[in-house]
DOMAR-616710 format. One record per atom (N, C-alpha, C): atom name; x, y, z; residue number from 1. Coordinates in steps of 0.1 Angstrom, whole numbers, always signed. Layout:
# residues N
<lumke 'CA'; <X; Y; Z>; NUM>,
...
This chain:
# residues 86
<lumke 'N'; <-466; +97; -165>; 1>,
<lumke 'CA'; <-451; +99; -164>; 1>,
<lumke 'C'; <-444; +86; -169>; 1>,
<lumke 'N'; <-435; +89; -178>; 2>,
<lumke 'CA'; <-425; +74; -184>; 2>,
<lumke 'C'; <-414; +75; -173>; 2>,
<lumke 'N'; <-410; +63; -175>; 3>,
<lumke 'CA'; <-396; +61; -168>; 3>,
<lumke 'C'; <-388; +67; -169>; 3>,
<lumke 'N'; <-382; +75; -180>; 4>,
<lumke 'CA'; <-369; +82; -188>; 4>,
<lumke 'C'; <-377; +95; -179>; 4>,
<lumke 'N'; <-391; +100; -177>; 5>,
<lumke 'CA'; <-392; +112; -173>; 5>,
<lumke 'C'; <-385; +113; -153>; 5>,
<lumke 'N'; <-392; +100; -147>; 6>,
<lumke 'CA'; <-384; +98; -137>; 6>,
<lumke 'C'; <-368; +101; -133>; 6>,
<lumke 'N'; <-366; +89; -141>; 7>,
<lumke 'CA'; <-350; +95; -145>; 7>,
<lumke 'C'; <-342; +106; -144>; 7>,
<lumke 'N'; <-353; +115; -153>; 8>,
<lumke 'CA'; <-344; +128; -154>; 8>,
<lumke 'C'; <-346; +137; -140>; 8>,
<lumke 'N'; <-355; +134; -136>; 9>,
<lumke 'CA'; <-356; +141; -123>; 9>,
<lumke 'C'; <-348; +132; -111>; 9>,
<lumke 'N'; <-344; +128; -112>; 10>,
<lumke 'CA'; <-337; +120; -104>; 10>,
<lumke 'C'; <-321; +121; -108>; 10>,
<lumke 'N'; <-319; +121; -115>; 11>,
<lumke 'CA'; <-310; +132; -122>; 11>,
<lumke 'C'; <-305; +144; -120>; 11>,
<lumke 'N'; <-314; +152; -119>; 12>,
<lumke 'CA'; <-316; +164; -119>; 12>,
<lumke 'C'; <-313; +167; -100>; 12>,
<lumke 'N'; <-324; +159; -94>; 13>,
<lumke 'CA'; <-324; +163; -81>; 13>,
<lumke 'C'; <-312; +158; -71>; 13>,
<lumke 'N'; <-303; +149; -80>; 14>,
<lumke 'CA'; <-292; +143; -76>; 14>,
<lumke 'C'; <-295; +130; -66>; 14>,
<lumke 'N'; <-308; +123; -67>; 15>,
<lumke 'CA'; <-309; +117; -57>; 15>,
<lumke 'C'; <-298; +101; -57>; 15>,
<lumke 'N'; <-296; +99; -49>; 16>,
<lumke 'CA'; <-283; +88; -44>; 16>,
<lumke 'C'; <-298; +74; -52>; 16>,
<lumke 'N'; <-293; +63; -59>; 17>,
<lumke 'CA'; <-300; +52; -64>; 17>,
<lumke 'C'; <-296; +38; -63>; 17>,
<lumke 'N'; <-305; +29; -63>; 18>,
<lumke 'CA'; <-298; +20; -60>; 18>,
<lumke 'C'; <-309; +8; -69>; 18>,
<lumke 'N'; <-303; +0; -75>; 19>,
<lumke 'CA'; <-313; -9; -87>; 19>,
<lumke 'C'; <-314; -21; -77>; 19>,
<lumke 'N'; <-329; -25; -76>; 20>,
<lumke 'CA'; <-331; -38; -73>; 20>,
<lumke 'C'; <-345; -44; -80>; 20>,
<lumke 'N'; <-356; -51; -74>; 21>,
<lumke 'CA'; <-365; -56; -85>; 21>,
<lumke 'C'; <-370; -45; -87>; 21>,
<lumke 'N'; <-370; -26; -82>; 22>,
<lumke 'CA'; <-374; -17; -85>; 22>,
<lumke 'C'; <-363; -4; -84>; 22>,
<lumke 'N'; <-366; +2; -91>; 23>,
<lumke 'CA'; <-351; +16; -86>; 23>,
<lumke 'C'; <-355; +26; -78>; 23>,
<lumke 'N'; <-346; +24; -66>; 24>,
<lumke 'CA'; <-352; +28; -59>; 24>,
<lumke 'C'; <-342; +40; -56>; 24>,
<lumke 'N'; <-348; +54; -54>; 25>,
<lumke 'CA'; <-341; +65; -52>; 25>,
<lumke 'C'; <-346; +72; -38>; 25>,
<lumke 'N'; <-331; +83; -34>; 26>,
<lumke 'CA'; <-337; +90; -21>; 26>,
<lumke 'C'; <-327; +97; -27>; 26>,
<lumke 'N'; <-331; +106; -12>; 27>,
<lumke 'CA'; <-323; +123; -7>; 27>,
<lumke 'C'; <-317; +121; +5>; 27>,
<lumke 'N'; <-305; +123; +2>; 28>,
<lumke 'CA'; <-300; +126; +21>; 28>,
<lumke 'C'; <-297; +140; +24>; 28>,
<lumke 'N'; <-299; +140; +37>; 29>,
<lumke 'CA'; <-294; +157; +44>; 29>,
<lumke 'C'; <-288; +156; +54>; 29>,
<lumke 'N'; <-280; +159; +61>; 30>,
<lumke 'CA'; <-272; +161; +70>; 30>,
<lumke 'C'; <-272; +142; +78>; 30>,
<lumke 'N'; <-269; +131; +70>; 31>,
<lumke 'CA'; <-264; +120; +69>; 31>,
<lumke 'C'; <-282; +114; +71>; 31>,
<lumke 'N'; <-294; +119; +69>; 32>,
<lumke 'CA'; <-305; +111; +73>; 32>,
<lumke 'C'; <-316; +114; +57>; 32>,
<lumke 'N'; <-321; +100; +57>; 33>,
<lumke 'CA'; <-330; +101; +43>; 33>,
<lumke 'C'; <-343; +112; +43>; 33>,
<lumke 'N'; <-342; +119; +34>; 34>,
<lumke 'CA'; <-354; +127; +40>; 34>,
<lumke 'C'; <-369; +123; +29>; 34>,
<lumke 'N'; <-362; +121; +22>; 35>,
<lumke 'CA'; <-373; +118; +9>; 35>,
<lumke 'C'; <-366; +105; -1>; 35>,
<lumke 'N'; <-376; +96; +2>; 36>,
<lumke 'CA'; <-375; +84; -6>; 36>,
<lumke 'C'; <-386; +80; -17>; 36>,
<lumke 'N'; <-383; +72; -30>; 37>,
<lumke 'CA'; <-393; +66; -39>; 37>,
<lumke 'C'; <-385; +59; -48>; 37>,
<lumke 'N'; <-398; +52; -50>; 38>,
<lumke 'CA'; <-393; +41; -63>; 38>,
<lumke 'C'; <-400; +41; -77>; 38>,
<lumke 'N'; <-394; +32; -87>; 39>,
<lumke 'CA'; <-400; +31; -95>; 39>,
<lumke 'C'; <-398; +17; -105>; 39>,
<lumke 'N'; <-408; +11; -110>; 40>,
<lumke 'CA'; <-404; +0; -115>; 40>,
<lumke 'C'; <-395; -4; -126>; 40>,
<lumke 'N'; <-395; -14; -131>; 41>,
<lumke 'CA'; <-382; -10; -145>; 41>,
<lumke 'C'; <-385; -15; -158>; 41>,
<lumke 'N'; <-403; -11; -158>; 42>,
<lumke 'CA'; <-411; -13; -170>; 42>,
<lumke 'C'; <-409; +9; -176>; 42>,
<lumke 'N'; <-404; +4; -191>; 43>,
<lumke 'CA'; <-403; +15; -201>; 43>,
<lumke 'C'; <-414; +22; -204>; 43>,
<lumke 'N'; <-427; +18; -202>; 44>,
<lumke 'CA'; <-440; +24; -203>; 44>,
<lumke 'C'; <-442; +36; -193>; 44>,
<lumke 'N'; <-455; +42; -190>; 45>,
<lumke 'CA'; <-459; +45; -184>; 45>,
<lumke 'C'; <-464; +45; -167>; 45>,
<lumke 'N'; <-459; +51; -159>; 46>,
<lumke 'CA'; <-458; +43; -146>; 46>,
<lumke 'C'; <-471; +49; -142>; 46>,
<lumke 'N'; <-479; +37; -131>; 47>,
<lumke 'CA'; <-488; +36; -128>; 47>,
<lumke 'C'; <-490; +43; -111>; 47>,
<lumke 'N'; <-478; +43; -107>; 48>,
<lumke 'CA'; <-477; +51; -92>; 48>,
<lumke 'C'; <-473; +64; -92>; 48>,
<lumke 'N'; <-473; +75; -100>; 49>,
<lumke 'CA'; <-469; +87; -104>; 49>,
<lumke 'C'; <-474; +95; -91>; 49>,
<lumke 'N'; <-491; +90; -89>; 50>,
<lumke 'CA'; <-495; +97; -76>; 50>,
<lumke 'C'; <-489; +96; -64>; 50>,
<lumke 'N'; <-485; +85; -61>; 51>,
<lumke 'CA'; <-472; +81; -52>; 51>,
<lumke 'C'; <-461; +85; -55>; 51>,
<lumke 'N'; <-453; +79; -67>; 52>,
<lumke 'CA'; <-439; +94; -64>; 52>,
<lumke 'C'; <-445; +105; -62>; 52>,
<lumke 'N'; <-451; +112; -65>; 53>,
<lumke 'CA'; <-455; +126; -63>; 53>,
<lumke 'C'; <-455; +126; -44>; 53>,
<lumke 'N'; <-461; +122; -39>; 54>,
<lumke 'CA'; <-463; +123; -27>; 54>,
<lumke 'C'; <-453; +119; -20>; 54>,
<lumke 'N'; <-445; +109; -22>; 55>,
<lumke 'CA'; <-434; +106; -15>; 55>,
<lumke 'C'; <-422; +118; -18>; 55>,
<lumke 'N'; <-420; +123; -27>; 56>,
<lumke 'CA'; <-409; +133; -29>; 56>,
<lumke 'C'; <-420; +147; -25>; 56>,
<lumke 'N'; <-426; +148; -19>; 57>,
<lumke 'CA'; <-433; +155; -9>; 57>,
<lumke 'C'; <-439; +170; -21>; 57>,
<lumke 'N'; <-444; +171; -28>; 58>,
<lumke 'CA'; <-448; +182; -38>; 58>,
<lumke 'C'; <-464; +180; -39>; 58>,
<lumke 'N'; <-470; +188; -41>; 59>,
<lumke 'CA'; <-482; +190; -48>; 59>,
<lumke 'C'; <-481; +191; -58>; 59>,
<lumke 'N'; <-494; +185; -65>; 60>,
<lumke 'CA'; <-496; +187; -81>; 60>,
<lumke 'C'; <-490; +196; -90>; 60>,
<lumke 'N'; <-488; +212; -83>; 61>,
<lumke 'CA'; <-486; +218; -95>; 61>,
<lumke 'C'; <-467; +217; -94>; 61>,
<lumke 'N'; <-464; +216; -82>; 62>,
<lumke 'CA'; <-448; +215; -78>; 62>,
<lumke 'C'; <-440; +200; -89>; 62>,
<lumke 'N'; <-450; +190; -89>; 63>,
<lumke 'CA'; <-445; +177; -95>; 63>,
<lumke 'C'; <-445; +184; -110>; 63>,
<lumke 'N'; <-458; +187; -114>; 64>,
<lumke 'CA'; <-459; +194; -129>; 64>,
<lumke 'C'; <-449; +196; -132>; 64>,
<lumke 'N'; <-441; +212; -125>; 65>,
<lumke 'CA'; <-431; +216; -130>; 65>,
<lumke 'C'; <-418; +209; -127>; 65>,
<lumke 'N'; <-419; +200; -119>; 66>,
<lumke 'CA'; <-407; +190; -118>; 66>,
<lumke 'C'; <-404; +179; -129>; 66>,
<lumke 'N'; <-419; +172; -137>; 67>,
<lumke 'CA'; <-418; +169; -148>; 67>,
<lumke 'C'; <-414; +180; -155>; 67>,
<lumke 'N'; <-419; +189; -157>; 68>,
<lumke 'CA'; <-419; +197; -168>; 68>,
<lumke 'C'; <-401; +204; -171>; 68>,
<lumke 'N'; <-392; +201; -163>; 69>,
<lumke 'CA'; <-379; +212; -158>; 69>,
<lumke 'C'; <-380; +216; -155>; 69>,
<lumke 'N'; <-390; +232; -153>; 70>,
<lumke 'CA'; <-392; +243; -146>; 70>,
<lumke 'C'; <-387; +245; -134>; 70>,
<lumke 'N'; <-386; +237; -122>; 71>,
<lumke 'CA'; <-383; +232; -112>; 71>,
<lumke 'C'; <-371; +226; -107>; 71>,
<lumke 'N'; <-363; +234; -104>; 72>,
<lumke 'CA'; <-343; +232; -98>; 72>,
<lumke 'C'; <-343; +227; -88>; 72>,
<lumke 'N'; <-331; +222; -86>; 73>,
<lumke 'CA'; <-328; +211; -77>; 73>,
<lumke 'C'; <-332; +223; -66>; 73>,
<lumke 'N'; <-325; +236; -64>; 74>,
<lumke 'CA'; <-327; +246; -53>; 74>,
<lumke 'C'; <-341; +246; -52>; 74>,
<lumke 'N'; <-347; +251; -61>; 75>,
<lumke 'CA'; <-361; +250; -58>; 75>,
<lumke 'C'; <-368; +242; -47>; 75>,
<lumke 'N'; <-367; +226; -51>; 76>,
<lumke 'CA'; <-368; +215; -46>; 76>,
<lumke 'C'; <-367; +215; -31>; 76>,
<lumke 'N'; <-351; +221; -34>; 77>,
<lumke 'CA'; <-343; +220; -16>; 77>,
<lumke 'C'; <-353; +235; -4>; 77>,
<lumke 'N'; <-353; +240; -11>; 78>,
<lumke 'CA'; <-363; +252; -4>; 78>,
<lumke 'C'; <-379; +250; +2>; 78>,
<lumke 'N'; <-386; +239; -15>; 79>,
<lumke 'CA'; <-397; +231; -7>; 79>,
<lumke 'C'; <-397; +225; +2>; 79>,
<lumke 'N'; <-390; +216; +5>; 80>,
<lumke 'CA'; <-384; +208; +15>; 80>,
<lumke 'C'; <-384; +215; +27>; 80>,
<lumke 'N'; <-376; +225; +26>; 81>,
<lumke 'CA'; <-371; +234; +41>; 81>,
<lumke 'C'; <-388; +241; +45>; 81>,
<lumke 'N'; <-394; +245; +33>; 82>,
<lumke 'CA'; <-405; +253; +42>; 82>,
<lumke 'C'; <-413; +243; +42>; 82>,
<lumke 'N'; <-414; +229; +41>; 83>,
<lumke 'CA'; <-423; +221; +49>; 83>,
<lumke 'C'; <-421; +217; +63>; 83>,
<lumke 'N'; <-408; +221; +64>; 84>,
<lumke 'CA'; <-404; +215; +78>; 84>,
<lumke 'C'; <-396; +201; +76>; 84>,
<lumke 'N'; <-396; +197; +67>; 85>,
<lumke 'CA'; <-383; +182; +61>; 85>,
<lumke 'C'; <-368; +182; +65>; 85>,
<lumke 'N'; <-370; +197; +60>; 86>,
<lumke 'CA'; <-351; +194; +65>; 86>,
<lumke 'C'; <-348; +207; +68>; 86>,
């Protein structure tokens, strides 16, 4: 995953950001963080991909299509609900 692909998902999922020695994004829901991650602010290829993935709470093939666009912010908001997150 590149940075720019981060981005766009983060983007996409509307999450609230905030730049420090990493960018760090989340989700709020009814005023409480439910899903948080970061990422560094090297243009390459990021080395914690398996970690965002897990912290924005998706399985393998759910992150796929999250890189891939397949995967809508509703979408997203619905995983969330049937894990019990929010």
């Amino acid at each position: 995953m590149k940075a720019k692909e981060f981005d766009r998902i983060a983007n996409k999922l509307e999450l609230k950001t905030r730049d420090t020695h990493h960018l760090l994004a989340w989700m709020e829901h009814d005023g409480h963080v439910v899903v948080k991650t970061r990422r560094s602010h090297g243009s390459g290829d990021l080395i914690a991909t398996n970690s965002i993935r897990q912290q924005l709470k998706l399985n393998e093939d759910q992150f796929r299509k999250m890189v891939k666009c397949t995967l809508s912010r509703i979408d997203y908001i619905d995983i969330l609900r049937q894990k019990g997150i929010i």
